[in-house]
N, C-alpha and C positions, 0 to 999 in steps of 0.2 A: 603370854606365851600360849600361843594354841595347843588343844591338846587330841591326842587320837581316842579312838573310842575303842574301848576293850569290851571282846564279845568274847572270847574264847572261855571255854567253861572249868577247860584245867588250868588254865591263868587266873580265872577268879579262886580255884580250888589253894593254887600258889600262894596267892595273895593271903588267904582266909591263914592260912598255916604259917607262914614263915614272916607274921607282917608287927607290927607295932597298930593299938586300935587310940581312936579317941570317941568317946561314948558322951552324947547332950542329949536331953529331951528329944529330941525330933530324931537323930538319926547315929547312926556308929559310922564312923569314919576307920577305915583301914587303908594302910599306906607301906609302901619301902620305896626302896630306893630304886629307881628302875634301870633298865639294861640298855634303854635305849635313846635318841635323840631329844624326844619330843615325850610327856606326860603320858598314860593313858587313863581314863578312867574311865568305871561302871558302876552302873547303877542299878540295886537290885533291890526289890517288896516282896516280901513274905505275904503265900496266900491266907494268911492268919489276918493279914489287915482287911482282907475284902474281895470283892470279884474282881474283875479283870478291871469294868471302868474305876475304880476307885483306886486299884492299883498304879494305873495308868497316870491316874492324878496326883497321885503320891510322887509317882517318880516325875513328872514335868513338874512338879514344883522344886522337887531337888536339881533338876538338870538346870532347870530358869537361877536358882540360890547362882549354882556353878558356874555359868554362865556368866554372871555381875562379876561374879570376885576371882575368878581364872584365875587372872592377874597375880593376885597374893601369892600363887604356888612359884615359889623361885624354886629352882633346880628341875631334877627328872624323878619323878615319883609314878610307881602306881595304886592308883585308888581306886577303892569299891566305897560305894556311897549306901548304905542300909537304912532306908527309910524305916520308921518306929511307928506305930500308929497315931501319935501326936501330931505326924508330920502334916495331917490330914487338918486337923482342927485348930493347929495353932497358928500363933501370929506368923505371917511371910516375914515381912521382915525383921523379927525377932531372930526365927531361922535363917536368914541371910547373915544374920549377923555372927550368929553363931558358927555357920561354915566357916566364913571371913576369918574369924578370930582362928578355929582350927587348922585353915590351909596354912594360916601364918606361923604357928606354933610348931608347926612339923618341918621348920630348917633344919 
């Protein structure tokens, strides 16, 4: 399923408050149930991890995780993706696998 991309900043606010979270090494996943046809998700790095490019890197590597495993989100969710500082140093596909397992757990 493809998904739309959430930019709005009182919908990540929505998100953060009214949501169910799942927390790994690399990153916090929050989710509900969405409103609409099609998924949205975002993805957000706290300036505590770094400058902009390291920020930057943190998040392509979560959008890339996201990217492989889409697929696994059945239904209509939306998601904020919280990169950890981990996300930077540790194994990719360690972290792919772990989104994987998450997207799947939150039927």
């Amino acid at each position: 399923m493809k998904t739309a991309p959430l930019t709005d900043n009182r919908e990540f606010k929505k998100i953060y408050r009214d949501s169910n979270s799942k927390v790994t090494q690399y990153f916090v996943l929050y989710y509900r149930p969405g409103t609409c046809d099609t998924s949205r998700v975002g993805f957000t790095v706290s300036k505590k991890i770094g400058n902009a490019v390291v920020r930057n890197r943190a998040r392509r590597r979560l959008k890339e995780c996201f990217r492989l495993h889409e697929d696994s989100l059945e239904g209509c969710y939306d998601l904020v993706i919280v990169a950890r500082a981990r996300s930077l140093k540790g194994d990719f596909h360690h972290m792919c696998r772990l989104l994987k397992k998450a997207l799947e757990e939150i039927k």
